[in-house]
N, C-alpha and C positions, 0 to 999 in steps of 0.2 A: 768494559767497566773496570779492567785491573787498574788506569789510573784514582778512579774513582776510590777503590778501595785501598789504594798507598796513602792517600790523598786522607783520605778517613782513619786509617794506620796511625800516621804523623800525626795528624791533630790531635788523636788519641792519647799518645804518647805524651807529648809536650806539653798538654794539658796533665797526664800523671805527674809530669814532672814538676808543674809549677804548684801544685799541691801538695805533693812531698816535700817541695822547698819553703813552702807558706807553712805546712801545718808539722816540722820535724820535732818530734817531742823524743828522740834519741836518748837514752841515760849517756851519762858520761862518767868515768869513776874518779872519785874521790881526790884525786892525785891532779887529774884533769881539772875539775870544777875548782881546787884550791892555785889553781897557775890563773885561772881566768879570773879569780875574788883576784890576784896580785896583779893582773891585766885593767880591770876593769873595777875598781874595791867601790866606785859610786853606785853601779848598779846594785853589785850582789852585795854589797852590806847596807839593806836596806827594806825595812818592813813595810807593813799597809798603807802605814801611812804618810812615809818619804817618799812609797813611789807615788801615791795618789796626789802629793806635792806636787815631783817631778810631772805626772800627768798634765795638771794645771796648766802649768807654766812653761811646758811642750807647745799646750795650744796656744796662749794669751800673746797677745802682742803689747809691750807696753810703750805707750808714748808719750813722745817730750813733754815734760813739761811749759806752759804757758808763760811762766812766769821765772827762770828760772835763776834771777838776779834778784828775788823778791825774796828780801832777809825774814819775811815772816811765812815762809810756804809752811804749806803744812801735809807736802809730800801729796796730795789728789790729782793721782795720777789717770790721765787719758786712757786706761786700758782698751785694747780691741779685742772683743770676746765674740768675734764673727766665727772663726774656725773653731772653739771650744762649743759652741752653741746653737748656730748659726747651719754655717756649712756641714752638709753632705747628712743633713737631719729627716725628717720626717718631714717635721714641726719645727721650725727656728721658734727659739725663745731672745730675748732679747733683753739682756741685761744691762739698765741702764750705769752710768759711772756711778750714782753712788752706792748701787746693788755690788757691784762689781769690785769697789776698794773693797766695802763694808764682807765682803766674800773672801777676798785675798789678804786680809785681815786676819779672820779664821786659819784659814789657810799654811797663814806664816806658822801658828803655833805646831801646824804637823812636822815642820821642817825642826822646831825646836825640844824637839822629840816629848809637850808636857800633854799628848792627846789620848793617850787608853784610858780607860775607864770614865769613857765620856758615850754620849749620844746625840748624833746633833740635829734637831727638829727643825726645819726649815718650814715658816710658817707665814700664811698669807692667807688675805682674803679669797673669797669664790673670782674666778677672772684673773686671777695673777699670775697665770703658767706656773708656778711652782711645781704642778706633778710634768709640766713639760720639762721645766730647765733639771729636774733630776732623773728624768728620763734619757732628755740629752747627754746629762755627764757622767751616766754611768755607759753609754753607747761608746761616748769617745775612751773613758775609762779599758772597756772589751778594745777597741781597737788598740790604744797604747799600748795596752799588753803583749798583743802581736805582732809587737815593731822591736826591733833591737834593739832598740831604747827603754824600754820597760819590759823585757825580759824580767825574769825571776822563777829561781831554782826553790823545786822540795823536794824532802828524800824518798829515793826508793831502795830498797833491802833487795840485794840479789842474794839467796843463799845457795851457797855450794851446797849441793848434798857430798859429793866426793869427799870435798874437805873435811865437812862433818860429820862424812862417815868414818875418816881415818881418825878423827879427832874423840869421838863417842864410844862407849863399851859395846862389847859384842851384840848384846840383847835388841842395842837400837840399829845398831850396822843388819842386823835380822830381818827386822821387821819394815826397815826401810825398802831393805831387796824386796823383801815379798809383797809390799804395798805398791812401789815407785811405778809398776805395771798398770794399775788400776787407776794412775794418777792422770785420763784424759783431758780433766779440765783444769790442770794446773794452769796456776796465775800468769806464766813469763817461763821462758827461758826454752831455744831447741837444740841447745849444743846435748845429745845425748853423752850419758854417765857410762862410767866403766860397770855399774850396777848390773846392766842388762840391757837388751834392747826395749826399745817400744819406753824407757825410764827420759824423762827429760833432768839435765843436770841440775837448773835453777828454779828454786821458787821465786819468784818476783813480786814483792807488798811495799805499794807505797803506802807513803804515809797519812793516813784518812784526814792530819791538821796540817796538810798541806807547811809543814816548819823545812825550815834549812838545813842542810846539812851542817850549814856551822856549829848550829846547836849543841852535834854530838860531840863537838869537842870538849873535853871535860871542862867543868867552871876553871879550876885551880888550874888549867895549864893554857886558859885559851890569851892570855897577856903576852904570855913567854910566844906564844903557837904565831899571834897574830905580829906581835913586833917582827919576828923572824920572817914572816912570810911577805909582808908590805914594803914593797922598797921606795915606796913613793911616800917623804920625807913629811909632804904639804897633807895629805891624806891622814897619814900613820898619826901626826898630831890631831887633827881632827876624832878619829876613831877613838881615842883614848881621852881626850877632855871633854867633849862635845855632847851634852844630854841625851841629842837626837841618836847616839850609838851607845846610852846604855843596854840595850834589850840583847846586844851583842855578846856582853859578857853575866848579863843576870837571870833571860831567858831557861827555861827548861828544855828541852822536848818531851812531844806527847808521850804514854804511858806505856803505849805500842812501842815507839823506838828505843825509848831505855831501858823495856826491856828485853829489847832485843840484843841490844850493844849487851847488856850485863851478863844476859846467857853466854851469848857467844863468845866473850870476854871468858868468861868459868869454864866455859867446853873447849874452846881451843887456844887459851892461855898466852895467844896473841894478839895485841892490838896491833899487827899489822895485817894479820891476815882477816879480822874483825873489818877494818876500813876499806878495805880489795872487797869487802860486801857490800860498801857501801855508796850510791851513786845518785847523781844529781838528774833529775829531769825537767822540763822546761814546767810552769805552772800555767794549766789550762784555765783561762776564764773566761765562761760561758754562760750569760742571763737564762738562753732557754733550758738549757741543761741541769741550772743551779750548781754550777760547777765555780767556785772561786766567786759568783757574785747570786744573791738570792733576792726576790723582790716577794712580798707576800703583801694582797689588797685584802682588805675590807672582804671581799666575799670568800675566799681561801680559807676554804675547812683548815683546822690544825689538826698536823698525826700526831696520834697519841703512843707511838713509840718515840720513849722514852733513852731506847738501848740498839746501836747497829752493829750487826755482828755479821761475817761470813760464816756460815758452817762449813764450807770445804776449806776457807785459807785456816781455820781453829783445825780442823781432823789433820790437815798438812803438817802444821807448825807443834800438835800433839804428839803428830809422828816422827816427825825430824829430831823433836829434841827430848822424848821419850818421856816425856814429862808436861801433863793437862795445867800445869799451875806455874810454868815457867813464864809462857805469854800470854795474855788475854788481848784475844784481837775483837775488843769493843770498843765504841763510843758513838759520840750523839751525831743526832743534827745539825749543831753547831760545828762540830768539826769543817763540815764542804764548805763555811764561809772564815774559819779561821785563816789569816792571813789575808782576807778579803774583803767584800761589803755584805754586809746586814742590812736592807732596806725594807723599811716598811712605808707602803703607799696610804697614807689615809687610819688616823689613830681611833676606828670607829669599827665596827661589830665584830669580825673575831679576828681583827688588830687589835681591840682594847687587852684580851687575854695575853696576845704576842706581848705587847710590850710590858704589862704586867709582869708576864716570865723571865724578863730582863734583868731583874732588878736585884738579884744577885750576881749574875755575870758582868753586869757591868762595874759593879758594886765592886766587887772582890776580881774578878778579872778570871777566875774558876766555876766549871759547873761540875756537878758530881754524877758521874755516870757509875750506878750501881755502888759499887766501894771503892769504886776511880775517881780520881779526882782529874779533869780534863779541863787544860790550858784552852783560853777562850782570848782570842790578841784580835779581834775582828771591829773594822769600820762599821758603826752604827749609823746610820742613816734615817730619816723619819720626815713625810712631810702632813700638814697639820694645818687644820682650817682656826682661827681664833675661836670660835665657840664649842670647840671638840675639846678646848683645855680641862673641863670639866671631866670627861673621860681619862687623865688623868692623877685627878687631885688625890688617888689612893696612893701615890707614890711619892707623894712629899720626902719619905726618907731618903730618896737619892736620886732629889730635886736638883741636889747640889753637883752633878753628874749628869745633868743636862744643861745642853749650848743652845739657847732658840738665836736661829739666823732669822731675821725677818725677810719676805719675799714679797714686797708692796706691790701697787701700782705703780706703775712707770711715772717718775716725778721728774724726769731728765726730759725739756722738748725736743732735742735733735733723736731719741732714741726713739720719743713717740711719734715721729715724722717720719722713722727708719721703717716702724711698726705698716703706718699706711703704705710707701714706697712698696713693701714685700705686698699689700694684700693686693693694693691695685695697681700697682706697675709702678716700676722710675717716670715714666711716662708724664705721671699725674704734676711731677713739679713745671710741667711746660706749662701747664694751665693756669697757671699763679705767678701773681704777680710779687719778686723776693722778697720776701720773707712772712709772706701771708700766711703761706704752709706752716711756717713757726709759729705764727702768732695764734692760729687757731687750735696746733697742739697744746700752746700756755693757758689759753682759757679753759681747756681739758683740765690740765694739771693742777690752774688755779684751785679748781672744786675741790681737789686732793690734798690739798694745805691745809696747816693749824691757820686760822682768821686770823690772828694772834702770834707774832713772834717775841719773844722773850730776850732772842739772840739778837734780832736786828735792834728792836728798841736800845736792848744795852750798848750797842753799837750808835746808832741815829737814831737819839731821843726824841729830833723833831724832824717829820718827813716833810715839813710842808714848802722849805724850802727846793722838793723835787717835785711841788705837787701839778708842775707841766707836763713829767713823761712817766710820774709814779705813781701806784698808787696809796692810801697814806697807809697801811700796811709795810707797805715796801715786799710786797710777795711778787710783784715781778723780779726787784732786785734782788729778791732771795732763789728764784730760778737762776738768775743766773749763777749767784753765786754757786748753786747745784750743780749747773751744766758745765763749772770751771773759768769763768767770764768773769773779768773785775769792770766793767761798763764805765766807759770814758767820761761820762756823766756826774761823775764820785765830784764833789771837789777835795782838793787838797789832803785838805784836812780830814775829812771822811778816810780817804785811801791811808794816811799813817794811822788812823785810829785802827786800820781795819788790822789786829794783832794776830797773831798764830792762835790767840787762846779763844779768841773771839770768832774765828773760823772753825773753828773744831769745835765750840760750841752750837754756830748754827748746823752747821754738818751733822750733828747729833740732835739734831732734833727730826730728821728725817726717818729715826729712828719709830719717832711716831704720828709717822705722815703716811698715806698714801695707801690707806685702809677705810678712806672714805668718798664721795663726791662720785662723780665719772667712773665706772668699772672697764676696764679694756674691751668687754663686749657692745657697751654703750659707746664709747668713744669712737668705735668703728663702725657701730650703726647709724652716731649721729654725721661721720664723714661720708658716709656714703650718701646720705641723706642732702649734706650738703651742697657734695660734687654734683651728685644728680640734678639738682635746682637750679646751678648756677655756671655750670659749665656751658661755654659758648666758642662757636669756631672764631679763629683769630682775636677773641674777644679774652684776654685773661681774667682772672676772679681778681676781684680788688680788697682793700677794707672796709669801702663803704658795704659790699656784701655781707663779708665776715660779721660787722655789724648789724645787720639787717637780721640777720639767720639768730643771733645768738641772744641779741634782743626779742624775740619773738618766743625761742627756746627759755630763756633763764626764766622771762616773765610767767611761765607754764611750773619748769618745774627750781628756777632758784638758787642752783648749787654754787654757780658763780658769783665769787664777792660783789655784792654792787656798782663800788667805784674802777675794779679793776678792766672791765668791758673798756668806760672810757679812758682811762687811765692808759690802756693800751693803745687806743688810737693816737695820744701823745707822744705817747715811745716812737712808734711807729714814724710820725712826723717829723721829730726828732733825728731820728737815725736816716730818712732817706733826706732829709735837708744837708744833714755831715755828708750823706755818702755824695751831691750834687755838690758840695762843695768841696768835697776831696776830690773830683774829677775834674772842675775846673781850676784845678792850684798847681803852679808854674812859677813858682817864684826863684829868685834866683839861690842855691843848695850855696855857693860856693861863698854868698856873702853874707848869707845867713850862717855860717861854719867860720868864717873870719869874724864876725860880732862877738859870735860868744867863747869863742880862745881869747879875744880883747879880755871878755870881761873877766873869765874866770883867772887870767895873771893880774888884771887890774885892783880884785879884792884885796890881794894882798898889798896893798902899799895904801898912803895916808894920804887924803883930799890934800891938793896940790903941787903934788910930787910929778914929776915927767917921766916917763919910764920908755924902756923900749923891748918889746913883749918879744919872748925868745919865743912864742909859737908861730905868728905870723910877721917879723922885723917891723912892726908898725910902732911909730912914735905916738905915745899914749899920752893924753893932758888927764890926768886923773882927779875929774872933777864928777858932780851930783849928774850932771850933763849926761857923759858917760853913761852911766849906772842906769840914770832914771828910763832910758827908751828901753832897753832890754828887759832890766826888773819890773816894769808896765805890761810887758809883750809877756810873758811869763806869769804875771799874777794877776794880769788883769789891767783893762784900764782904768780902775776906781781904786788899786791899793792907795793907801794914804802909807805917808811917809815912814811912818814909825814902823810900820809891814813890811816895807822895801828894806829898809834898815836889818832888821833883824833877820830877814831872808839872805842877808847880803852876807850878816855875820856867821849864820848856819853853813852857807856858801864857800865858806874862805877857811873853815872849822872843818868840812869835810872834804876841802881841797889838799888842807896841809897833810891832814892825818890818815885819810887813804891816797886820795887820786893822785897826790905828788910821791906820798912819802912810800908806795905799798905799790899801785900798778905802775906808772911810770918811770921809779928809780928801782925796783926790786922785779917787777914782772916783765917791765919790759915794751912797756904798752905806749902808742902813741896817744895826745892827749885826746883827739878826737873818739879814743877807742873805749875810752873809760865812760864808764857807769855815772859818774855825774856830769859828764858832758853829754850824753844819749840822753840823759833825763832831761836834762835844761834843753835841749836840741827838741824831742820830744813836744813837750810845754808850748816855746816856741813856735813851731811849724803849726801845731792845732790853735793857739789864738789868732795866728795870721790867717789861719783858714776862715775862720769866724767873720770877716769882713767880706772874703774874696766876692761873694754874690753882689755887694755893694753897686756897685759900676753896669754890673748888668741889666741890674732892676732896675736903673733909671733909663735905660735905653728902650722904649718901645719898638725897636726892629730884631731885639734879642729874642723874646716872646715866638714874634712872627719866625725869625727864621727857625727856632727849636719847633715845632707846628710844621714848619713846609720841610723839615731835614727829611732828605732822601727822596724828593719831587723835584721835577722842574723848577718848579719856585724857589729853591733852596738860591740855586745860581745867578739870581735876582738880586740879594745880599753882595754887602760888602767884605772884601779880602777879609778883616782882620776877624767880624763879626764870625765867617763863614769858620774860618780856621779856631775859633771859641768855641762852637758849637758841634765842630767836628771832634775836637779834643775832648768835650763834656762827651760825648757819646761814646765813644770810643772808650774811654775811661769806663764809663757805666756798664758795657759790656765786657770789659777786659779783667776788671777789679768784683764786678758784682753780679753780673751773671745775667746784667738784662737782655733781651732782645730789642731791635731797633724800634719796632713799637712800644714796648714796656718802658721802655729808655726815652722814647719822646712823651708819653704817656704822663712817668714819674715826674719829669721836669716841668709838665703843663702842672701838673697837679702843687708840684712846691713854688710857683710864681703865682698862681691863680688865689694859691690859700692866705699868700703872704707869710708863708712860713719863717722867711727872714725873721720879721718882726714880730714874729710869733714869740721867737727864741730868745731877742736879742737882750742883752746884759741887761739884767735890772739895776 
């Protein structure tokens, strides 16, 4: 058995060891912790709410933007909020993009240091995870903490007694000896004193407001203190202009440590050997503990002390310094969350009294303990159902000190298709046929829309020119615009009206969306309902189901707009005719690329001139001829003249004045690499697409052989025919995610319906 128990030894061991190294809350003195601020001055110069910043955006992934050549963005950024919410949870919450700007929004203001004496109530309907997603971020909150990265120091007081025995009159050097014996349960400290045996040297009290040690440097000297110590030039300027670093030099510390410094300051007449007392240790945060983070629900009695005191570190510090009215080692409950979070779950039965008692500390940013006055610097937290507001309308007076985040329904479809993915498996998108899954998330959402858009109107007064794939709402195109999608669908004109100010208007109106229709718990009862119905082996789910189901469903209970059910099924026809007509499109890149460098040198000169184009050395007749095939191909085949004209002069207007004068003579750029020739190129390539079906539809052995692809009978077709429909497939599957049934499927389904001439130009 001795390997057994080496065996058992070892484990033993290395498991102490990796817990000593996980959990080291070591003090370090003074001297030390001021080398690591000059090491490291982003960590340690930074309160509750830079790191709870820094937290954030440890986890968030942000991604590119979509659009990123679009002079009117208005920054709505892709964020991944899988690892901040998501991963390694209980409960994944799932924050759709516009939860997620509209949060990192918030957010920004912690980094611009204007957030104390605030409370932020994050508030949603019954069904909207809101007590998940703040259960999640304060989970991840505890773990940043104990990463090296969100480290943060508060002080702890080592007191010599040696020193302050040599430093004190005789009376208290007396009474020290004669007590230091009886001191078993002293706070810290085993280096034995010259006192006596069985005396331990230090008393050890940290700080109950968990503050910094910077603190203790006095106001008046901490400019001179800090310029000296910071030799990082980019930093030092920051710390000293930067809002987010005033707390650094305007801050107090608690009432404990100054007066601790002041004593010892009096009694041993040096500030050096005062700071050799004084020492930085790691700051522990711990939900169950209430250590640095406090969560109090709805049903959590409140204690009614008022005042937290130790009697034995008071009878220590009475006896140390000979004097009961030197230190008062009191203060509150708020103290364990200073420097931390304050969270209240739910502002209803004795949360209503909790946040009531708020309303001076957040107020004034002090609470008064006894004739103390106690620094309160603590994240406020709060989540809140919309008809619980009534539970606070007694606090009107510092209304103006509350931030309501709202926490909707999910109004993003790819997030409410993430939502099913997690309940019922990645699995489930094999059953569907692309983009069904989407489409039956949007009729979710729809229900959770204003009927009525305000933004889109003032945008597209009249929808009815979309009235094939929208519907006259335009609350599909307001999804997208949601989910970050400018829809190829737009025309022209739509897309430059669509302004910065006109985006950030509809995006604000989400503000008061998504508090009504479909609840998250319905949405997931009605998918499960669905799948159950109409899930079939080798058989995928179509639209015409999706239909069936929802038709059946609205007619009962309504929530979904009327026209948008079919309205959908347009889109839908829409988008998988482009996608069969982006797979079979082959045209030639290289002569399509020599057209429009012709034309883009050709605007510049006057009907009848010869030229000879430095893009491609082609001898140019510069007539209507020229001009008209490409400005038709680009705007259409029904622009009328005066249209082409003016397009041509817009053309040659933003040729001279960026694309020659700014990328290609100053950037550097080839002509093809420039922003007005991807746009015309763009334009281009999608109206040629618009025909490509033409040729096919008239051949009835096209039909047949899409139907026999990947049979015997396929090989029955001819060469060119065979190689068309291998290409369309192929395509289908590589670009769009179908399977070779869904792919022969999709295609019977856009030739059968006549989708061509469903679409085609009016």
């Amino acid at each position: 058995m001795e390997p057994e128990r080496e065996n058992g030894r070892s484990a033993v061991e290395k498991l102490c060891a990796r817990i000593e190294e996980r959990g080291r809350r070591t003090p370090i003195g003074f001297a030390e912790f001021a080398a690591l601020a000059a090491e490291h001055p982003e960590r340690i110069f930074r309160n509750i709410f830079q790191m709870f910043y820094d937290m954030i955006y440890s986890y968030i992934d942000v991604g590119a933007d979509e659009y990123p050549d679009d002079p009117e963005s208005v920054n709505y950024i892709p964020y991944d909020s899988s690892r901040l919410f998501e991963q390694g949870t209980d409960r994944p919450f799932f924050g759709d993009r516009l939860f997620i700007n509209r949060l990192l929004g918030h957010i920004s203001s912690f980094r611009r240091g204007i957030t104390q004496n605030r409370i932020y109530i994050f508030e949603g309907p019954h069904g909207s995870g809101k007590s998940t997603f703040l259960n999640n971020l304060l989970l991840k909150f505890e773990k940043y903490a104990a990463t090296e990265q969100g480290v943060s120091f508060e002080t702890v007081w080592r007191l010599d007694r040696r020193l302050l025995g040599n430093g004190a009159d005789h009376a208290a050097n007396f009474l020290v000896e004669r007590l230091s014996s009886m001191l078993d349960r002293s706070a810290g400290g085993e280096e034995q004193s010259s006192a006596g045996p069985g005396m331990k040297r230090y008393l050890e009290i940290a700080c109950p407001s968990h503050d910094s040690p910077l603190l203790l440097v006095p106001k008046e000297l901490r400019s001179d203190f800090f310029e000296e110590l910071i030799p990082n030039s980019d930093f030092r300027h920051k710390l000293f202009s930067h809002k987010q670093y005033e707390w650094v030099f305007k801050d107090s510390p608690c009432t404990i440590c100054q007066s601790l410094y002041h004593t010892l300051l009096d009694i041993l007449d040096s500030p050096a050997q005062v700071f050799e007392m004084v020492y930085a240790r790691r700051s522990l945060f711990n939900r169950r503990l209430g250590a640095g983070i406090s969560v109090f629900n709805p049903g959590d009695r409140i204690d009614r002390t008022h005042t937290i005191s130790d009697e034995h570190i008071q009878n220590n510090l009475n006896t140390l310094f000979a004097d009961s009215n030197r230190v008062r080692h009191i203060y509150s409950p708020y103290a364990n969350t200073n420097n931390g979070i304050y969270a209240i779950m739910d502002i209803k039965g004795h949360n209503k009294e909790r946040f009531g008692s708020l309303h001076g500390i957040i107020s004034e940013g002090v609470h008064k303990v006894d004739c103390i006055e106690e620094n309160v610097n603590s994240l406020f937290l709060a989540v809140m159902n919309p008809e619980d507001r009534e539970n606070i309308s007694d606090t009107q007076s510092f209304a103006d000190r509350i931030t309501y985040v709202k926490v909707p329904y999910v109004l993003d479809y790819s997030t409410e298709v993430k939502i099913y993915r997690n309940i019922f498996g990645d699995q489930i998108r094999k059953s569907f046929l692309p983009m069904v899954l989407e489409n039956f998330a949007k009729l979710v959402i729809s229900s959770r829309l204003s009927p009525q858009s305000a933004g889109m109107t003032d945008w597209i007064p009249d929808s009815r020119q979309y009235r094939n794939y929208c519907d006259r709402n335009l609350l599909l195109l307001k999804m997208d615009i949601y989910a970050g999608k400018i829809p190829g669908w737009l025309s022209e004109e739509d897309r430059k009206n669509f302004t910065a100010k006109r985006r950030r208007k509809i995006l604000s109106e989400s503000e008061s969306e998504g508090d009504r229709g479909f609840t998250g718990r319905d949405s997931i009862r009605m998918f499960n309902e669905f799948f159950q119905a109409y899930r079939k082996k080798n058989k995928p789910i179509t639209m015409a189901m999706l239909n069936l189901y929802f038709q059946k469903y609205c007619c009962s209970n309504g929530p979904v707009p009327e026209d948008v059910l079919a309205s959908l099924g347009g889109l839908y026809d829409y988008t998988v005719l482009q996608e069969v007509k982006e797979s079979l499109y082959y045209y030639n890149e290289e002569n399509i690329s020599r057209q429009i460098q012709n034309y883009l040198f050709a605007v510049n000169f006057e009907i009848g001139q010869t030229q000879k184009c430095h893009y491609t050395n082609d001898e140019l007749n510069i007539t209507e001829e020229l001009f008209e095939p490409i400005e038709r191909m680009v705007l259409g085949r029904r622009s009328d003249t005066e249209k082409r004209k003016a397009f041509r002069r817009e053309t040659q207007s933003i040729y001279a004045s960026k694309t020659l004068a700014r990328e290609i003579l100053i950037e550097g750029k080839k002509l093809s690499e420039t922003r007005l020739y991807l746009s015309l190129h763009e334009r281009y390539v999608s109206n040629l697409k618009e025909n490509v079906l033409d040729p096919f539809l008239k051949n009835d052995n096209f039909r047949g052989a899409v139907k026999d692809y990947g049979t015997e009978g396929f090989k029955t077709y001819d060469k060119r025919i065979r190689e068309d429909v291998t290409l369309l497939m192929r395509n289908l599957n590589g670009r769009y995610g179908y399977s070779e049934n869904s792919a022969r499927e999709v295609c019977l389904y856009v030739i059968d319906n006549d989708l061509a001439k469903k679409f085609a130009e009016q």
